[in-house]
C-alpha positions as CSV (number, residue, x, y, z in Angstrom):
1,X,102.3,119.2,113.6
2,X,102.2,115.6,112.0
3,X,101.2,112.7,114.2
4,X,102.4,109.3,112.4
5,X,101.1,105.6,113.8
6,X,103.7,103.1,112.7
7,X,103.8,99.3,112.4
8,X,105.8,96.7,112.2
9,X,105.8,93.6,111.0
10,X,102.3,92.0,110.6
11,X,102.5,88.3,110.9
12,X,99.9,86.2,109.0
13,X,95.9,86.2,109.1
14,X,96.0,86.4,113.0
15,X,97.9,89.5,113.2
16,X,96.1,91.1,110.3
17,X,92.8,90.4,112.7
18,X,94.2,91.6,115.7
19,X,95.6,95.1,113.9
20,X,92.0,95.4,112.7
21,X,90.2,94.7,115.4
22,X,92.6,97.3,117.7
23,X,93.3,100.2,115.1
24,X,89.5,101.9,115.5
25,X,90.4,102.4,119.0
26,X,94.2,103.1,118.5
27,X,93.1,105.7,115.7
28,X,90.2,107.5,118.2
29,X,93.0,107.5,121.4
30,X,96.1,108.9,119.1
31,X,94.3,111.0,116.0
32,X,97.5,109.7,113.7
33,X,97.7,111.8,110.5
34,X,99.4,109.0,108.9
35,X,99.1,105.0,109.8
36,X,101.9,103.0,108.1
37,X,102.4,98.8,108.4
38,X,105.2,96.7,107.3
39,X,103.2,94.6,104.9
40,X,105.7,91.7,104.0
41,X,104.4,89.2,106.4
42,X,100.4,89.3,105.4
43,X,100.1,86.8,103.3
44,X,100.6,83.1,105.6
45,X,103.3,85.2,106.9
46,X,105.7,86.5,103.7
47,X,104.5,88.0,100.9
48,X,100.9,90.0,100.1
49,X,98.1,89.6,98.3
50,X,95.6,92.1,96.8
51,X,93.0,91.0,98.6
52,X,94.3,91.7,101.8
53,X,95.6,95.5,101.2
54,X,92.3,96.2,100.6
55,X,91.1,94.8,103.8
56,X,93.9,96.8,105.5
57,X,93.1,99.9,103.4
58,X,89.4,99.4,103.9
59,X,90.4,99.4,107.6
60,X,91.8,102.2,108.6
61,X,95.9,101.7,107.0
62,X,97.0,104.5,104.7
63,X,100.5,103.6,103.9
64,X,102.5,100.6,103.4
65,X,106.5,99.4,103.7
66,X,107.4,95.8,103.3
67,X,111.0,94.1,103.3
68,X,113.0,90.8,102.0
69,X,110.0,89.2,101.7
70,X,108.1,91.4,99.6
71,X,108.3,88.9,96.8
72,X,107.8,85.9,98.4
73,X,104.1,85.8,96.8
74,X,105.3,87.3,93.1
75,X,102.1,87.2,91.9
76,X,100.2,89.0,94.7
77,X,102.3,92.4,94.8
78,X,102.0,92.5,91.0
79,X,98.8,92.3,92.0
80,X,98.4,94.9,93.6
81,X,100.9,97.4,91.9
82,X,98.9,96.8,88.6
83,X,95.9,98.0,90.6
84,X,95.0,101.8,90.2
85,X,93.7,102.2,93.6
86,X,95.9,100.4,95.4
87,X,99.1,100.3,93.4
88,X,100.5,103.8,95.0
89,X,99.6,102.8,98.9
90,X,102.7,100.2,98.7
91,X,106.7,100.3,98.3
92,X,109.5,98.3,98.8
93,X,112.9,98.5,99.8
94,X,115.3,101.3,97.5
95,X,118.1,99.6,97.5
96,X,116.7,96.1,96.0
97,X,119.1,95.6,93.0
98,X,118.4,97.4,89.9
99,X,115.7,96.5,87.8
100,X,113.6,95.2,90.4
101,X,109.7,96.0,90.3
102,X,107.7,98.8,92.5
103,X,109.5,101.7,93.5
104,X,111.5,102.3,97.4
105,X,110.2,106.2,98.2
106,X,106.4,107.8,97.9
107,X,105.7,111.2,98.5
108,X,102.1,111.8,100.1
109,X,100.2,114.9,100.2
110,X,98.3,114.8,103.7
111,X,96.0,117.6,103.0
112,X,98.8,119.8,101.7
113,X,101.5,118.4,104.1
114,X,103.9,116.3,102.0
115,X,105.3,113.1,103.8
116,X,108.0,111.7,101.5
117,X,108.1,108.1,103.0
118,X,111.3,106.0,102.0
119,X,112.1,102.1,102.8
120,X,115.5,100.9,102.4
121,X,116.8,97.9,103.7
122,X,120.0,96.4,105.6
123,X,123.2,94.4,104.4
124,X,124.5,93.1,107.5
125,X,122.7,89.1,108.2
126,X,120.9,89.6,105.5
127,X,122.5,87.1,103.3
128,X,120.9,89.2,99.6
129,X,123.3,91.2,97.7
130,X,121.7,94.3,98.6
131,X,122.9,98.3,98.0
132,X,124.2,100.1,100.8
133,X,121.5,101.2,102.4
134,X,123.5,104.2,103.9
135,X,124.2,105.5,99.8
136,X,120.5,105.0,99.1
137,X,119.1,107.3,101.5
138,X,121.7,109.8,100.4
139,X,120.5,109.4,96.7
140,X,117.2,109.7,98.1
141,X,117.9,113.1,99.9
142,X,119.7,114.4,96.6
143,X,116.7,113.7,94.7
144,X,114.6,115.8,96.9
145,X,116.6,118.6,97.7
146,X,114.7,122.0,97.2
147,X,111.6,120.4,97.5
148,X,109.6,121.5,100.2
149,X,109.1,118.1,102.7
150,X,107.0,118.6,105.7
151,X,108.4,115.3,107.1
152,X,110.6,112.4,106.1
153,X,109.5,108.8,107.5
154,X,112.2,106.2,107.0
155,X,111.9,102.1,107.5
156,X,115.0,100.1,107.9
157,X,114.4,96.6,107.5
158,X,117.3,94.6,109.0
159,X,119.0,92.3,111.6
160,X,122.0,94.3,113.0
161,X,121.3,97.0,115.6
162,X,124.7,98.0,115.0
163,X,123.6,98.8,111.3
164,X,120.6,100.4,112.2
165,X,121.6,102.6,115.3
166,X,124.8,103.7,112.8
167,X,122.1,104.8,110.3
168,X,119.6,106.8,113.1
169,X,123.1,108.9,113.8
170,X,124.3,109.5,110.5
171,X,121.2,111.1,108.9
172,X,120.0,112.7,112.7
173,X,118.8,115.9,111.7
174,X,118.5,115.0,107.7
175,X,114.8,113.2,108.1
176,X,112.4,113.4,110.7
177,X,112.5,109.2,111.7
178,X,114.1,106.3,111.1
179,X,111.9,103.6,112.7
180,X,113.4,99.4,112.4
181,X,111.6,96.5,111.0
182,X,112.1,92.6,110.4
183,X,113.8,90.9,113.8
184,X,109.9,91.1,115.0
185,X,111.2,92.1,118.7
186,X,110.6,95.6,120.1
187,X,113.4,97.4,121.5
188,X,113.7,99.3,124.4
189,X,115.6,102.4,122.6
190,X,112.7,104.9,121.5
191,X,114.5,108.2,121.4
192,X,114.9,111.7,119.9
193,X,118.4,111.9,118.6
194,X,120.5,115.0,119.4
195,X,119.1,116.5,115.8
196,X,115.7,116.2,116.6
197,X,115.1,112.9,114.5
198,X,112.8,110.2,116.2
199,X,114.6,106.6,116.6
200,X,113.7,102.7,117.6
201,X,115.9,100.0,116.6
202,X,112.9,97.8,115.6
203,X,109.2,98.2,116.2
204,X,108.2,95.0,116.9
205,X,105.7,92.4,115.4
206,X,101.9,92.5,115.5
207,X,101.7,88.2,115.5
208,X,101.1,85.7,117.5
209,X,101.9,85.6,121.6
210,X,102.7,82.3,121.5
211,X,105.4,81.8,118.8
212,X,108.8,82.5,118.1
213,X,109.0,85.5,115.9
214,X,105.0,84.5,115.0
215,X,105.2,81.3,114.3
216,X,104.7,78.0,116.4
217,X,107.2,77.4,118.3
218,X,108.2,73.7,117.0
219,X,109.0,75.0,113.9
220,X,112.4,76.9,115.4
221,X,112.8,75.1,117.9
222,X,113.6,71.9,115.3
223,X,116.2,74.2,113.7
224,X,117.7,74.0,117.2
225,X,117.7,70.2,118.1
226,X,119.1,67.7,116.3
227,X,116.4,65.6,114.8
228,X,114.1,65.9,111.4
229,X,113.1,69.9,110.4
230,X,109.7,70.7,111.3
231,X,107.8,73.0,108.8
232,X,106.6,76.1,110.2
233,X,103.4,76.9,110.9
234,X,101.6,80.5,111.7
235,X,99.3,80.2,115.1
236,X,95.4,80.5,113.7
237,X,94.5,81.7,117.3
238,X,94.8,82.8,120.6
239,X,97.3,86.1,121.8
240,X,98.2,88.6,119.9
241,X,101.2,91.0,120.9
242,X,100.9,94.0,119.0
243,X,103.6,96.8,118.4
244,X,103.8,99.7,117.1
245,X,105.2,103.5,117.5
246,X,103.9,107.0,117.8
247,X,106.0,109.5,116.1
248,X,104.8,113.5,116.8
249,X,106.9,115.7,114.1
250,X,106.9,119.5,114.2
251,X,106.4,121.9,111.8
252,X,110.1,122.3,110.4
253,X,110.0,118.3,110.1
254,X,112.1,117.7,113.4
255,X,111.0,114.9,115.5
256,X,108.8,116.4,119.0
257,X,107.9,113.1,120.5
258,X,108.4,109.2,120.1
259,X,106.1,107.0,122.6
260,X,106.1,103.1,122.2
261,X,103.1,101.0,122.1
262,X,102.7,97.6,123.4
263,X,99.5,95.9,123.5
264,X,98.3,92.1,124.0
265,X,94.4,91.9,121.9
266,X,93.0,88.4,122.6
């Protein structure tokens, strides 16, 4: 069996301290084989920086996905792609538009277990002329047929639950999860599909309590009212909710258990 610890979206510097400061414990209580963030909202809240994948590394994350943001800091993932140690430990969505840096599927060898992880993101709300997410995967799968896969770990980045819960159906059985990422709010859907793959909607944020969507609350809320924009601004303290999900694959790759969890780390 493969125990995976997944993240979602980790919302500037005080969600990068809260995930540290909780993952020694979360490792010692779950024993994950595999511990996986959404990494596009590090860096002041879009973007990464070398710098703070190795803090992440350093602390306990093996893996990481990102989204529409990934590029909001160019110079920081170049960063760290052109790095030989950390280059491999981050992907980005597979069906950005051709031509586009860093590559949307990894294959990882846990101790002779491979764990092909793949990232793909949604079209729906999105406002990006993105590929169809749905033809990605299935390029994806094509590309790794005959190849033995001891589990398939897929992140959807996206805004439609429509979208996402379409996708979970249509490749149940093909991978072992499909886990959601970007609208920052945990769902309440954690379930093993009729073909044994693991589902949730979206995993939730790791960012400020506080906030709307981890950042003060002003900021929206001036979208809202009528009345001069106010820029946002990413909480420096207090709260922090942090989500993430358990996903317990058997041998054959099918999905045994799914458990949500929801912590507050002051």
């Amino acid at each position: 069996m493969l125990t995976v610890l997944l993240f979602g979206d980790v919302v500037g510097k005080i969600g990068r301290t809260a995930l540290l400061k909780a993952l020694p414990s979360l490792k010692a209580e779950y024993k994950p084989d595999l511990t996986i963030v959404n990494a596009e909202n590090l860096a002041h809240g879009k973007g990464v920086t070398k710098s703070i994948i190795a803090e992440l590394k350093d602390g306990g994350v093996d893996f990481f996905t990102s989204g529409n943001h990934i590029f909001a800091n160019p110079k920081g993932v170049h960063d760290v792609w052109d790095d030989p140690e950390l280059g491999n430990l981050l992907i980005r969505p597979a069906n950005f538009p051709d031509g586009t840096a860093g590559v949307g599927e990894s294959v990882l060898d846990l101790g002779g277990k491979k764990v092909l992880v793949v990232n793909l993101i949604c079209q729906v709300f999105m406002r990006e002329p993105y590929g169809n997410a749905f033809e990605a995967m299935e390029a994806i799968l094509e590309r790794h047929k005959g190849e033995k896969l001891d589990a398939i770990i897929v992140d959807l980045h996206g805004e439609a639950s429509s979208e996402r819960i379409a996708f979970g159906f249509h490749f149940d059985g093909r991978v072992s999860s499909v886990t959601g990422t970007h609208t920052h709010v945990p769902t309440a859907d954690a379930r093993i599909l009729p073909k044994k793959t693991a589902y949730l909607t979206d995993i939730g944020m790791t960012g400020a309590r506080v906030s709307v969507l981890g950042v003060k609350p002003e900021g929206p809320i001036s979208r809202f009212v009528p009345g001069e924009a106010i820029p946002f601004e990413i909480p420096e303290e207090g709260a922090v909710d942090l989500n993430a999900v358990l996903i317990t694959i058997n041998d054959d790759g099918t999905a045994e258990r799914i458990q949500q969890i929801q912590k507050i780390i002051e």
